[in-house]
C-alpha angles and dihedrals in degrees: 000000000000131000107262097042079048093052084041089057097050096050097045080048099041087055086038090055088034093047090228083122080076112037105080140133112216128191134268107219108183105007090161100065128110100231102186132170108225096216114249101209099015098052108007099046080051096069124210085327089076106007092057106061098042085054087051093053086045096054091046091050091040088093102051095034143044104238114203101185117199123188131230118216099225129185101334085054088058087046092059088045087051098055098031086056103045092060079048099242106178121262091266092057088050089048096056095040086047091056097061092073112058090041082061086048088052097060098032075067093042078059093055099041104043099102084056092045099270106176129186112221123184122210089269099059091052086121093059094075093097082052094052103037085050085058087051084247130153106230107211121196139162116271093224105102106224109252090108105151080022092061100127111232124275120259083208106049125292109318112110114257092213106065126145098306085058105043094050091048091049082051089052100049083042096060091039099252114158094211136029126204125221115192114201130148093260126075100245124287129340133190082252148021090285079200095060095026107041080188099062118126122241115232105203098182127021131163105229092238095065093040088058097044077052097056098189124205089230128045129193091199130039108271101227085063084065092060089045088044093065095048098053128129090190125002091060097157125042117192127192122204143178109258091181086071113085113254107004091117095055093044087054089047085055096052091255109151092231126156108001137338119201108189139197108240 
């Protein structure tokens, strides 16, 4: 070994003894911007019914707010799970199909959005968004974080355990938000499927601590983004609203504590 990886090596080992590799205090680099996940299955599937009046809240609010706008997969996304599964591909080939749909869905809203400054942005332009909130644009992107063939393996068979929550929450700790917003068709989370259980409670605030010791049978996230959640530096609240009732976009937008708020402790 020669001197300087041998130097290099002394000193990794000498913060990681000392704990100073972890005791750090990162930047946060756009702390002001909306980063919100656009639902797959619960706004998308819908069509305009649902898709239309959350996109007029969002070009009345593009002048006050940095919108950051992440996309769900949806149904055809399960679809893909479903098929890719059943001629058993491994989790990292499921990973990379899963991720074509919501970016489709991603630029069906860029369409919709052009005249207002809708942008499509893949994962490698990520460091453009100064450049395009400085325009007065609204950046779109996939939810799905990249790591496609990287995608570790499921503990619970082959789906992908970061999926668009995931990836929108990871987006949101990366550019320094403190919290992330998530619009479905249901009011937050509830103590059942309220789809399947009309008479299951709402819980509108809950630490993730507590939500985990709970281990609930139905989840309105994806469970991995609670473990990311407490171990968080910057997105430390993540709140799930109903964007099929009017004007709940524009409430969150606001910092009303509307739907649910799930908190890291």
């Amino acid at each position: 070994m020669n001197a300087g990886k041998h130097a290099e090596r002394l000193v990794i080992e000498s913060a990681l003894e000392s704990g100073a590799a972890f005791d750090y205090k990162p930047n946060a680099m756009m702390p002001h911007v909306k980063v919100m996940k656009i639902g797959g299955q619960s706004i998308m599937d819908r069509g305009r019914t649902a898709v239309f009046p959350i996109l007029e809240q969002l070009i009345k609010a593009k002048d006050k707010h940095q919108l950051l706008l992440c996309c769900g997969g949806g149904t055809r996304a399960r679809h893909i799970y479903a098929v890719a599964s059943d001629i058993e591909l491994p989790t990292g080939v499921l990973a990379a199909l899963g991720g074509y749909v919501p970016r489709q869905n991603a630029r069906m809203l860029q369409m919709l959005l052009a005249e207002h400054g809708g942008v499509f942005m893949l994962h490698d332009d990520f460091e453009k968004l100064p450049l395009y909130f400085s325009m007065k644009c609204i950046p779109i992107m996939t939810g799905m974080p990249p790591f496609g063939y990287w995608e570790k393996p499921g503990e619970n068979g082959r789906i992908p355990a970061n999926r668009t929550d995931a990836g929108v929450f990871l987006t949101a700790e990366v550019l320094g938000v403190k919290r992330a917003l998530f619009i479905k068709d249901e009011d937050g989370l509830y103590e059942d499927d309220p789809k399947k259980n009309p008479k299951a409670k709402h819980i509108p605030r809950i630490g993730v601590n507590e939500l985990i010791a709970r281990d609930l049978g139905d989840l309105v996230v994806e469970r991995v983004v609670l473990t990311y959640l407490r171990a968080a530096r910057f997105c430390h609240e993540l709140q799930i609203i109903n964007g099929m009732k009017p004007g709940m976009v524009t409430r969150a937008l606001e910092g009303e504590d509307v739907g649910t708020i799930i908190y890291r402790d």
